[in-house]
C-alpha positions as CSV (number, residue, x, y, z in Angstrom):
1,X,-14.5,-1.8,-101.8
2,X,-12.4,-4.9,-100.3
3,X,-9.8,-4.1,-98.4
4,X,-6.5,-7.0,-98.7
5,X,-5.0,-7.8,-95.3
6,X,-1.8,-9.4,-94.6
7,X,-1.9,-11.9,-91.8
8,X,0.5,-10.1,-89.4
9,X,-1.5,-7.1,-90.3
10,X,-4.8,-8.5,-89.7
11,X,-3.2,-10.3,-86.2
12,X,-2.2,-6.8,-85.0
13,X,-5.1,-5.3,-85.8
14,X,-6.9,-7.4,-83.8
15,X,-4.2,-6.6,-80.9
16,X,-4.6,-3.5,-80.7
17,X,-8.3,-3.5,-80.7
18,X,-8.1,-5.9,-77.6
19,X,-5.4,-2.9,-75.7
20,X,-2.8,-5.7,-75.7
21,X,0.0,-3.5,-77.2
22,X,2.4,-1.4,-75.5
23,X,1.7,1.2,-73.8
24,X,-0.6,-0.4,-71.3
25,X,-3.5,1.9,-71.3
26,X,-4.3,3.6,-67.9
27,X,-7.8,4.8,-67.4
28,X,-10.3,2.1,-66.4
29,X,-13.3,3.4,-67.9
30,X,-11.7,3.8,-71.2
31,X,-10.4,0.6,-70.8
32,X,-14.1,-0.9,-70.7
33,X,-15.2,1.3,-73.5
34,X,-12.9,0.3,-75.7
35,X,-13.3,-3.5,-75.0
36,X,-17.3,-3.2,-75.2
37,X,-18.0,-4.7,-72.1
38,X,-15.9,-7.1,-69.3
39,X,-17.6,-10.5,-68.6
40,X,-18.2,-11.4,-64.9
41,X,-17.0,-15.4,-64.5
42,X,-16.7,-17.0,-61.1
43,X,-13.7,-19.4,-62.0
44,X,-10.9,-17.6,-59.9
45,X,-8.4,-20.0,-60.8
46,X,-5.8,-17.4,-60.7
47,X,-8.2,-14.8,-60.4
48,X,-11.4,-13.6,-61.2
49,X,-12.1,-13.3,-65.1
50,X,-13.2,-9.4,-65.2
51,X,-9.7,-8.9,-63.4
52,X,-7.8,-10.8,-65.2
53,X,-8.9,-9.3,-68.3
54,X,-8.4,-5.5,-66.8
55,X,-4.8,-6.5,-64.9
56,X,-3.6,-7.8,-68.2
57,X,-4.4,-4.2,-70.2
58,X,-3.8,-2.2,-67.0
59,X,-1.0,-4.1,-64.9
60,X,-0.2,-3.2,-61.5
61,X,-2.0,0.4,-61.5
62,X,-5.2,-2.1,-61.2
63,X,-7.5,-2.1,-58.5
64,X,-10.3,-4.8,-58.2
65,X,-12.0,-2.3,-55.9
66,X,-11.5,0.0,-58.7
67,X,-14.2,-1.6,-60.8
68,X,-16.2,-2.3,-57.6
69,X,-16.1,1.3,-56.9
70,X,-17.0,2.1,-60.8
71,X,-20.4,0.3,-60.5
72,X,-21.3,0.5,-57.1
73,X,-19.7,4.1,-56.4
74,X,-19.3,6.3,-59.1
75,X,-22.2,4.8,-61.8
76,X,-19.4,5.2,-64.4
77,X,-20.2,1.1,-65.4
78,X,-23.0,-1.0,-65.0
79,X,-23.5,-4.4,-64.7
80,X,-26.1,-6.1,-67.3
81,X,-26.5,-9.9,-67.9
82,X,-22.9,-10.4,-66.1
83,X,-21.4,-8.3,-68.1
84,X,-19.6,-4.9,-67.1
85,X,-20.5,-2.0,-69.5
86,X,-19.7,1.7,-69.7
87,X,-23.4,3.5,-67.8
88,X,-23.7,5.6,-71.5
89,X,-24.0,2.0,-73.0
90,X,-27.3,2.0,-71.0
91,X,-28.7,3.9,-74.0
92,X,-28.2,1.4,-76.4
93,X,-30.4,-1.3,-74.6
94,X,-32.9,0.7,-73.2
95,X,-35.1,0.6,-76.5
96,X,-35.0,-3.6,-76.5
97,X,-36.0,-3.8,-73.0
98,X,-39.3,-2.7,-74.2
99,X,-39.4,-5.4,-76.5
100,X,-41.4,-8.9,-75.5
101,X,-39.0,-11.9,-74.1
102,X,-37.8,-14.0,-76.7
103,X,-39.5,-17.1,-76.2
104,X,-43.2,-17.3,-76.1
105,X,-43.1,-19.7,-73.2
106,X,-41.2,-17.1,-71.0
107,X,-43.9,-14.4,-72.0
108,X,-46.6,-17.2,-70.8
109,X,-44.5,-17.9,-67.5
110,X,-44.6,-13.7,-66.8
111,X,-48.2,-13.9,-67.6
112,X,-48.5,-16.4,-65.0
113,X,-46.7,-14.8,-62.6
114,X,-47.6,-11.6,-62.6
115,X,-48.4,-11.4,-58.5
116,X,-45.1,-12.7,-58.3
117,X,-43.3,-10.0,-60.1
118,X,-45.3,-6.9,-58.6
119,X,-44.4,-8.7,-55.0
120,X,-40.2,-8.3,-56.2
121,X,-40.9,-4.2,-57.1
122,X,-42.8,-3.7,-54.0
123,X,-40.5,-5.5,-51.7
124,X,-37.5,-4.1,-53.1
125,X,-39.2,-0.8,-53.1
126,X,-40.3,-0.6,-49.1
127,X,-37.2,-2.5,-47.9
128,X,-34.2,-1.5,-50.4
129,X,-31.6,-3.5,-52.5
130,X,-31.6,-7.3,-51.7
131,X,-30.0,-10.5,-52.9
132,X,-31.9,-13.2,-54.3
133,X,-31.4,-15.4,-51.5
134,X,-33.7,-12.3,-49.0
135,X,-36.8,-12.2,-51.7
136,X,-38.8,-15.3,-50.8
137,X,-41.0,-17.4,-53.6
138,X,-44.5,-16.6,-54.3
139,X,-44.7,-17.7,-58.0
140,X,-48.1,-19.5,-59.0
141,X,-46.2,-21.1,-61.7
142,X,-42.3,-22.7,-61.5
143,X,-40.1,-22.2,-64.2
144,X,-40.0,-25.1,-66.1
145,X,-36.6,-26.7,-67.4
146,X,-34.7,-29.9,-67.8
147,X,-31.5,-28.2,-66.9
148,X,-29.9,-26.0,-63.6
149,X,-32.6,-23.8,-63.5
150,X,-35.4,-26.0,-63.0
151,X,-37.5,-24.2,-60.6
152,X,-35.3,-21.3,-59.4
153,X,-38.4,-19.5,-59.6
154,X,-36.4,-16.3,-57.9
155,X,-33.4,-16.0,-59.6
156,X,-35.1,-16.4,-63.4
157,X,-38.1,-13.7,-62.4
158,X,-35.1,-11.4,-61.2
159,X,-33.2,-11.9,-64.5
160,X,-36.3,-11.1,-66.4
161,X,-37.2,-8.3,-64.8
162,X,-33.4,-7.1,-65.3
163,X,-33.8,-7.8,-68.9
164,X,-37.3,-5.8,-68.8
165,X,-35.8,-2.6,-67.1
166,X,-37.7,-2.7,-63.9
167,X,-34.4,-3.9,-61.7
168,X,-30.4,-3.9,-62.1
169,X,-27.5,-4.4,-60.1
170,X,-26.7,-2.1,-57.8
171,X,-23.6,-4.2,-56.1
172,X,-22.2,-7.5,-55.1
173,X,-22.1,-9.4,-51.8
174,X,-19.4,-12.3,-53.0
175,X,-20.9,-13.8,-56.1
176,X,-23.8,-12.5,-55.2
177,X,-26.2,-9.8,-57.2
178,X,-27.7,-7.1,-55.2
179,X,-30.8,-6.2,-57.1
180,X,-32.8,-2.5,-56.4
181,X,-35.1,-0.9,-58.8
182,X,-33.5,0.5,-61.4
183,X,-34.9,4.0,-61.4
184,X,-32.2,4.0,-58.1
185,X,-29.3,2.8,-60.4
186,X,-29.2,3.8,-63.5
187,X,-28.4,7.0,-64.3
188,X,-32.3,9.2,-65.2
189,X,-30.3,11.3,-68.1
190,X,-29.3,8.1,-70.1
191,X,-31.5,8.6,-73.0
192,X,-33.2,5.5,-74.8
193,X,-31.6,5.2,-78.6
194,X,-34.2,3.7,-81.4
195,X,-33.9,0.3,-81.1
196,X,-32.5,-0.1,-85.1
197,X,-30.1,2.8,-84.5
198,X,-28.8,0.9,-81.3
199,X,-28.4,-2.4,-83.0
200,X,-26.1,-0.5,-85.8
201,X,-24.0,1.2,-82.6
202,X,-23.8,-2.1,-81.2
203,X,-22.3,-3.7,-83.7
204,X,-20.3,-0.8,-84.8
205,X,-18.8,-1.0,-81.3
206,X,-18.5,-4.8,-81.2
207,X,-16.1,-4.6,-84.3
208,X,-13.8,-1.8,-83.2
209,X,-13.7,-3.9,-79.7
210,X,-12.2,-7.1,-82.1
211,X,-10.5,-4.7,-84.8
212,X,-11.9,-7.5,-87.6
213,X,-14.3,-9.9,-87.4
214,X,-14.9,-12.7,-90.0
215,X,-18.6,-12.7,-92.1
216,X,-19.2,-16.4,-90.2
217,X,-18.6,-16.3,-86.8
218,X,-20.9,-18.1,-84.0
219,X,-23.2,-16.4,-81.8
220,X,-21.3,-17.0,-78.7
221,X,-23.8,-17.8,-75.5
222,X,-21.9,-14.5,-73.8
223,X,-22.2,-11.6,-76.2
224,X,-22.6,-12.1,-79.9
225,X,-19.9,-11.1,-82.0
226,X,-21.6,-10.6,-85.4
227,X,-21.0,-7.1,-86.4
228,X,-23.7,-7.2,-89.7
229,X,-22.1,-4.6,-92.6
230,X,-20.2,-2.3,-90.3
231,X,-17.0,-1.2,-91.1
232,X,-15.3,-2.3,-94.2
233,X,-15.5,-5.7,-96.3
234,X,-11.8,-7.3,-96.1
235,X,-9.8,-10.2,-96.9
236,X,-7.2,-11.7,-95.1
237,X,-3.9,-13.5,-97.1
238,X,-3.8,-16.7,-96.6
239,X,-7.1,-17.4,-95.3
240,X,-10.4,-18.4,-96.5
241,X,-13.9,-16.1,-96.2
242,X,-14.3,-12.4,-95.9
243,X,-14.2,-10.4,-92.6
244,X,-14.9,-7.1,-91.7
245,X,-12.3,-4.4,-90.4
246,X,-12.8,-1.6,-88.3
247,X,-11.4,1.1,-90.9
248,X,-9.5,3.4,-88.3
249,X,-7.5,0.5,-87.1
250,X,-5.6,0.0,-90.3
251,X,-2.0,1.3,-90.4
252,X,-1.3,2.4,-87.3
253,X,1.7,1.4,-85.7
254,X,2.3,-1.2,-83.2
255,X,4.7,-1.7,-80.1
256,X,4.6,-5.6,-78.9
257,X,4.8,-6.5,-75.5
258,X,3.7,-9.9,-73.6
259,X,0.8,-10.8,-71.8
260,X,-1.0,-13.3,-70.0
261,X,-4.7,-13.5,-71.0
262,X,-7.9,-15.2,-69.4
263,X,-9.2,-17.9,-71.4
264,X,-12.3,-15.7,-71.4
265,X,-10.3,-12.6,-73.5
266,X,-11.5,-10.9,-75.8
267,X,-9.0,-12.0,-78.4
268,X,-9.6,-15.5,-78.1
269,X,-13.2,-15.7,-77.2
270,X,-13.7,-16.5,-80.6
271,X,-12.0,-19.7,-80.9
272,X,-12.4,-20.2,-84.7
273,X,-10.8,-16.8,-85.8
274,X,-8.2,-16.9,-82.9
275,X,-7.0,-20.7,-84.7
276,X,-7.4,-18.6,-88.4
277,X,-5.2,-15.8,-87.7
278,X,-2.8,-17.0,-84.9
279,X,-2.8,-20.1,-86.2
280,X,-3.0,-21.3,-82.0
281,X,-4.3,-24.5,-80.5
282,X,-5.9,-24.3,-77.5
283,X,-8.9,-25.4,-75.7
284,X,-10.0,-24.5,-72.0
285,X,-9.6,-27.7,-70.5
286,X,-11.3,-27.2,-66.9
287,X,-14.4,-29.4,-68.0
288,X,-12.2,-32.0,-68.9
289,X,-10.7,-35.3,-66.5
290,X,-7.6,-34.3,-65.5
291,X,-5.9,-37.2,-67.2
292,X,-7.3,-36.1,-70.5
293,X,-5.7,-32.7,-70.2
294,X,-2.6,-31.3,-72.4
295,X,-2.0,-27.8,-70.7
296,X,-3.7,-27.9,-67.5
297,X,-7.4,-27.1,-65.8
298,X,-7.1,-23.2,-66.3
299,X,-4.3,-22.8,-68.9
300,X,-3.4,-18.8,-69.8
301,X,-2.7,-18.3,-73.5
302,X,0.9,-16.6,-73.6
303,X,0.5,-13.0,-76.2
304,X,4.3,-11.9,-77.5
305,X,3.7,-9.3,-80.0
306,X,1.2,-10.8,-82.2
307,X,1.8,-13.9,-81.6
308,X,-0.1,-16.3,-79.0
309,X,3.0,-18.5,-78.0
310,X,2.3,-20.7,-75.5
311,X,0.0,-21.6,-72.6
312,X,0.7,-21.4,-68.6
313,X,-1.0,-23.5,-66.4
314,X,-0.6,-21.9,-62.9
315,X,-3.2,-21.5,-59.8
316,X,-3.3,-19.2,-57.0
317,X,-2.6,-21.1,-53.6
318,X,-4.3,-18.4,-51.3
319,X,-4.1,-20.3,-48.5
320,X,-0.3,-20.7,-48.4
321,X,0.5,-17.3,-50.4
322,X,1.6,-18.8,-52.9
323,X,1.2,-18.0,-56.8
324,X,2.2,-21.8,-58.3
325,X,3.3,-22.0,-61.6
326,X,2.6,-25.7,-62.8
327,X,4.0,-25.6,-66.4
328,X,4.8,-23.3,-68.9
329,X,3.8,-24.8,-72.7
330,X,5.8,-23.5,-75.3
331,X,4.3,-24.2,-78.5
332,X,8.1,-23.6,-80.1
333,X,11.1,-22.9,-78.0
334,X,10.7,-19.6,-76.5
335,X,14.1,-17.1,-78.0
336,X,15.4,-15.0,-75.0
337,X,13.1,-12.5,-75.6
338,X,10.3,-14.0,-75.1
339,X,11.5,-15.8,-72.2
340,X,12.3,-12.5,-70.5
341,X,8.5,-11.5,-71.2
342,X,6.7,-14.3,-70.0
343,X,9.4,-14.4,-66.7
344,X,8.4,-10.3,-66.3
345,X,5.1,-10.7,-66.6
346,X,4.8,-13.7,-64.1
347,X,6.8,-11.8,-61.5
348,X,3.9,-8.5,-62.1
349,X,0.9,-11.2,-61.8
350,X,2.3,-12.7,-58.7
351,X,3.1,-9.2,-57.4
352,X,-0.3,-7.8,-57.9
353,X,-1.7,-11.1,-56.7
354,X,0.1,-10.4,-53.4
355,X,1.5,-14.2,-53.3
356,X,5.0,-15.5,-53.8
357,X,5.8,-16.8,-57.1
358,X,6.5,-20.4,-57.5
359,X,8.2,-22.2,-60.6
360,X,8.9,-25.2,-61.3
């Protein structure tokens, strides 16, 4: 069975996946759940991505100590690969963790460094949770690479051994991990799914995070977003290719309301299907010279309803409390309405920022 979308259909489907409607949701956790997991960025242009990307589904009721608290605290979410999960999503990756690293030449660089890896449990073990900065270097063999991680010997054997099971993050000092055994932070009732079974959760989960994913879409660096056969085969008017669509999301109704997203969001992390179904140009332009940009370093995409509108290039002057607001791009002339959103919505960000708004 195919299942025949129309665009706006399709578009809020994929809204409402991402909890950009209205109502704003209001717990946290479920918050997390439903968006599969929140990615952990250090560009704090405005701010942080992980907050961004909560403040925009949760507005003011937001916390960033909230989601500190959630990890650190309560175990409700843990932190894997810089991403934020729910702790019961533990399950699903517990069964790959047993599974040999990827590349042969990081199986032979374990090999190797063995010593090196036993002297990280025991350490962590006599003297507790540690950055990487306190665990000193005793590999036999450095990491070998043309890039940044050319002989961070520490930082690659702790993400490893993260990726093996033996240690996770048990906090944050900054940007910096705080790494303890694992068997102290993860909760010992999480159960280890079969690793076939997990990879079918997984994707099932991925596509009701996106609402409707197309057959051909990349295998982004931060979280793949290829969902396999789950769901339901679909088409989409107007546009080329099959997809796949979360079946509960069709129908329901939908309430618009406008927000500011991370460049990071969910609903545009895909950049090919965000251009397909919201027909939106935009590129994060912090990599480029200044001269060469259109919208700005760390431009926001503007959501109205289920349309992406616009882009606002503001920055967060914490030094002078100030929340500066450099342009606001209108891809067409904003109506009132819209307008009034975007102007709301600043006002909330600045307010929750703590900093005075400034337009130009």
């Amino acid at each position: 069975m195919v299942i025949h979308l129309g665009r706006e259909e399709a578009r809020r489907i994929a809204v409402r996946a991402q909890l950009l409607d209205a109502p704003r949701p209001t717990d946290l956790v479920e918050v997390v759940r439903q968006l599969g997991f929140v990615q952990i960025e250090p560009t704090a242009a405005v701010a942080p991505t992980a907050d961004l990307v909560l403040w925009s589904r949760l507005g003011d009721a937001y916390v960033p100590d909230d989601l500190r608290s959630a990890v650190e605290g309560e175990g409700t979410l843990f932190e894997l690969s810089l991403m934020v999960r729910p702790m019961e999503d533990l399950a699903l990756f517990r069964a790959g963790m047993a599974d040999p690293p990827r590349y042969e030449s990081t199986e032979r660089w374990l090999d190797n460094n063995h010593d090196f890896r036993q002297d990280i449990l025991e350490r962590l073990e006599v003297e507790g949770a540690m950055t990487a900065r306190e665990i000193p270097d005793t590999s036999i063999v450095s990491w070998p690479s043309s890039g940044w991680n050319n002989n961070r010997n520490v930082m690659m054997m702790l993400e490893c051994m993260m990726m093996r099971g033996d240690i996770a993050v048990a906090a944050r000092r900054g940007r910096d991990r705080v790494w303890d055994l694992a068997e102290r932070v993860y909760h010992s009732d999480i159960p280890t799914v079969p690793l076939q079974e997990a990879l079918e959760i997984r994707a099932e989960r991925r596509l009701r995070a996106q609402g409707l994913v197309p057959d051909k879409t990349p295998d982004l660096p931060a979280e793949t977003t290829r969902v396999g056969k789950a769901g339901h085969a679909a088409t989409i008017e107007g546009l080329k290719g099959t997809y796949r669509v979360d079946p509960d999301a069709i129908g329901k109704p939908f309430e618009p309301r406008t927000a500011l997203i991370s460049p990071f969001d969910g609903l545009v992390r895909d950049r090919k299907r965000m251009q397909d179904l919201f027909e939106f140009d935009y590129t994060l332009e912090m990599y480029k010279p200044k001269a060469k940009r259109r919208w700005g370093y760390y431009a926001l995409p503007i959501l109205h309803g289920d349309r992406l509108v616009g882009k606002l290039d503001a920055a967060a002057d914490r030094a002078n409390g100030e929340l500066v607001v450099n342009a606001i791009h209108e891809d067409a002339p904003f109506s009132p309405a819209v307008a009034d959103g975007v102007r709301a919505e600043l006002e909330d960000l600045a307010r929750w920022l703590d900093l005075e708004l400034v337009l130009p």
